[in-house]
C-alpha positions as CSV (number, residue, x, y, z in Angstrom):
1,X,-10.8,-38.2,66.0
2,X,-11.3,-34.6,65.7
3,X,-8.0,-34.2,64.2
4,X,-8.4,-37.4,61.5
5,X,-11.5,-35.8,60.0
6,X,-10.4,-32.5,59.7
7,X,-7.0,-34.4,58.0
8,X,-9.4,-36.2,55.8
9,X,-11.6,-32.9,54.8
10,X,-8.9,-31.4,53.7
11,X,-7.1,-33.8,51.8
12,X,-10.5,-34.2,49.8
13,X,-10.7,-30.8,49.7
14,X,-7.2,-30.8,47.6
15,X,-7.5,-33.9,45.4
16,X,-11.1,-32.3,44.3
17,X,-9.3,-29.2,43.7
18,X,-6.2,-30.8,41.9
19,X,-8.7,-32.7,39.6
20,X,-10.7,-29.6,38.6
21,X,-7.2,-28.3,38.0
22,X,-6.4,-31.3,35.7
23,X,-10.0,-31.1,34.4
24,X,-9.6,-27.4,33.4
25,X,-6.1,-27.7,32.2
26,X,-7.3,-29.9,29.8
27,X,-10.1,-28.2,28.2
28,X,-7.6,-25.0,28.3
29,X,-5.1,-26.4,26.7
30,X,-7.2,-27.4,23.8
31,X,-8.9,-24.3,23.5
32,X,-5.3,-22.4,23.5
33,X,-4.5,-24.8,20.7
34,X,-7.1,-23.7,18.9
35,X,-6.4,-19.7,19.5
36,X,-2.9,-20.1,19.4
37,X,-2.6,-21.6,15.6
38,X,-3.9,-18.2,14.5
39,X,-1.3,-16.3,16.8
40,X,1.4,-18.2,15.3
41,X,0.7,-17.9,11.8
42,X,-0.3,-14.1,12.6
43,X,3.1,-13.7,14.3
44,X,5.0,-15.2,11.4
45,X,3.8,-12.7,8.9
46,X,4.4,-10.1,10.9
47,X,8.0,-11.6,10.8
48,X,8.0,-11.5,7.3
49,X,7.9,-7.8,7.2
50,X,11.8,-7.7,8.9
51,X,13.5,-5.8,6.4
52,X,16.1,-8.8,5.2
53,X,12.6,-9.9,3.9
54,X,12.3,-6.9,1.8
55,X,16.0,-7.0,0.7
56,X,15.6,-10.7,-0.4
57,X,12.5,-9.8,-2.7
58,X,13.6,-7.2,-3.9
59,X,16.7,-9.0,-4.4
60,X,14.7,-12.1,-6.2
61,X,12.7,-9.3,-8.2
62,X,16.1,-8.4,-9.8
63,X,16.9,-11.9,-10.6
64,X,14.4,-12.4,-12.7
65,X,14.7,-8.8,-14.3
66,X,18.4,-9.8,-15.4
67,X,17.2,-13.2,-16.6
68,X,14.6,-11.7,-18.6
69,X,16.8,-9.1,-20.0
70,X,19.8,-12.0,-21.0
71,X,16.4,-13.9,-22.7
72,X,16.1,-11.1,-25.0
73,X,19.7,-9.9,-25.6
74,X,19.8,-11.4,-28.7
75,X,17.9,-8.1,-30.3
76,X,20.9,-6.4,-29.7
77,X,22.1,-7.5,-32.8
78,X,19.7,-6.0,-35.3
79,X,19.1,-2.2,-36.0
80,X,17.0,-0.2,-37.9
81,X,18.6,3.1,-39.4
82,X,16.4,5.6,-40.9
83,X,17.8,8.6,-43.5
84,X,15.4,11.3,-43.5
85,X,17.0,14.1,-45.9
86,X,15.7,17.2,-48.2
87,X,15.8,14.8,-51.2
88,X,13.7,12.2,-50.0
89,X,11.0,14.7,-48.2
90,X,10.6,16.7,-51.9
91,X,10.3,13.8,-53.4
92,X,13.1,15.1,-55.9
93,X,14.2,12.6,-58.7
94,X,18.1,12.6,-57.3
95,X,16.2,10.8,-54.3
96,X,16.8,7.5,-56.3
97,X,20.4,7.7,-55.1
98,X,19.8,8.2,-51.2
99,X,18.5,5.8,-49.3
100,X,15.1,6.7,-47.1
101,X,16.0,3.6,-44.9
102,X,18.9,1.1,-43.9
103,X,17.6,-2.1,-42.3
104,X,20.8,-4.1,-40.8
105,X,22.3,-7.1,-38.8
106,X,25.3,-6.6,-36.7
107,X,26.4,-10.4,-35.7
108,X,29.2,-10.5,-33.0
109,X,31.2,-13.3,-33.6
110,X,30.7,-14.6,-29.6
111,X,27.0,-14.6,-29.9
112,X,25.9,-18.0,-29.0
113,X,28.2,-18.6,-26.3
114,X,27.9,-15.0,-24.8
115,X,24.3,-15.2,-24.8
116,X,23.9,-18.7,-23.1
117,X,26.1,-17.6,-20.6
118,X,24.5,-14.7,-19.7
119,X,21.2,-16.8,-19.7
120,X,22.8,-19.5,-17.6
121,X,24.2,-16.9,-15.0
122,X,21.3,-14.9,-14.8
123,X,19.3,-18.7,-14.2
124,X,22.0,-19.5,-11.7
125,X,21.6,-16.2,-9.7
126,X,17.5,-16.4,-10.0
127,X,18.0,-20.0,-7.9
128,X,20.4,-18.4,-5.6
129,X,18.4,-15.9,-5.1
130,X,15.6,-17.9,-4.7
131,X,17.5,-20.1,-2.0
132,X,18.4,-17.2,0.2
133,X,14.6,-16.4,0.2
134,X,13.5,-19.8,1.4
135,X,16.1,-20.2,4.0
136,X,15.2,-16.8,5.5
137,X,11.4,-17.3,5.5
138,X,12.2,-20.6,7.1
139,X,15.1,-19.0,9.7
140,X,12.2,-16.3,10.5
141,X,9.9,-19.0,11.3
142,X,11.6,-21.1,13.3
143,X,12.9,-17.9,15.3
144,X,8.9,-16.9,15.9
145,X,7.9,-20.0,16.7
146,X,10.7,-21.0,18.9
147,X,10.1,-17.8,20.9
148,X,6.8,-18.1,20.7
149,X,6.6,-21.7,22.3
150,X,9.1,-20.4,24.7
151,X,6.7,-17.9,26.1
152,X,3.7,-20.3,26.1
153,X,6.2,-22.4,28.4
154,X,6.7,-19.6,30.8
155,X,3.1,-19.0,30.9
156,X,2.5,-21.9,31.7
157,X,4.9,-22.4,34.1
158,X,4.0,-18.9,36.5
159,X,0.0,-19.9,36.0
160,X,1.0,-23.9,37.5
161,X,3.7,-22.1,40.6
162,X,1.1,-19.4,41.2
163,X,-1.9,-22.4,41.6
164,X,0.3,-24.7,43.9
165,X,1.9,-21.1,46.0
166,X,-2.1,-20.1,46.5
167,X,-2.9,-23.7,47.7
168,X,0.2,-23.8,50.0
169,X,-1.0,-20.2,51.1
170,X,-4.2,-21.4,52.3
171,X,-3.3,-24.4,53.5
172,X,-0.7,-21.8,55.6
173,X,-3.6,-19.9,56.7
174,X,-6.0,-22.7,57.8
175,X,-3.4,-24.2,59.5
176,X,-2.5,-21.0,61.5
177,X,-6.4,-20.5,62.2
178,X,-6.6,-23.9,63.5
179,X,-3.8,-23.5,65.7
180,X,-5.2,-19.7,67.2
């Protein structure tokens, strides 16, 4: 009789334990949830300083430097020529015959092609560019939050082994004071 009630107190005293266990689980596991979501997001843009980062912004920042410079290569074509001379500064009447300024156009023959291809390249390398941007951030990311859900797993697992090796420990050690 002894031995059933002492059988029975314990075995109470472990389901009330595993359901405090459960019960606490619970409630930590929401409230890591809620921590955690800031520690991921924190982690990921501390990711984001990896120097590939920095190479594909600076990258991208070229892209659109090269696109805004084959926007405007059209001004290539004109020039303005100034003569400055000791006739024109006098104001001497032989002045008539030297020009003070020359305003010109110089057209290339490939203009409209040269320039929409330079345009279209410099487009084409902006969305590239772009591209290689986006699939690093998202590589990054993943990577972070893979390891970082890895660790949480871990965690997880060492807190749930060290709960059931402590109960099995002291189940060890009232068994061994009961048999003393």
């Amino acid at each position: 009789m002894k031995k059933l009630i002492l059988v029975l107190t314990f075995t109470c005293g472990l389901v009330g334990a595993q359901a405090q266990i459960t019960e606490s689980y619970a409630t930590r596991k929401k409230l890591d949830s809620m921590i955690y979501s800031d520690v991921r997001e924190k982690l990921v843009d501390l990711a984001f300083q990896h120097p590939e980062v920095v190479i594909n912004e600076a990258q991208m920042s070229m892209a659109e430097n090269n696109l805004t410079k084959a926007k405007w290569s059209w001004l290539n074509m004109g020039f303005a020529q100034f003569n400055v001379n000791e006739f024109t500064l006098t104001g001497s009447p032989s002045a008539v015959f030297w020009p003070k300024y020359n305003l010109g156009i110089n057209m290339p023959f490939d203009i409209v092609t040269r320039t929409r291809a330079d345009i279209k390249n410099a487009r084409e390398s902006k969305d590239i560019t772009t591209a290689m941007r986006e699939d690093t951030y998202r590589k990054l990311r993943a990577e972070v939050l893979s390891k970082f859900e890895d660790y949480l797993f871990h965690r997880e697992l060492y807190e749930t082994s060290s709960v059931v090796v402590d109960e099995a420990y002291s189940a060890f050690l009232s068994m061994q004071e009961k048999y003393k």
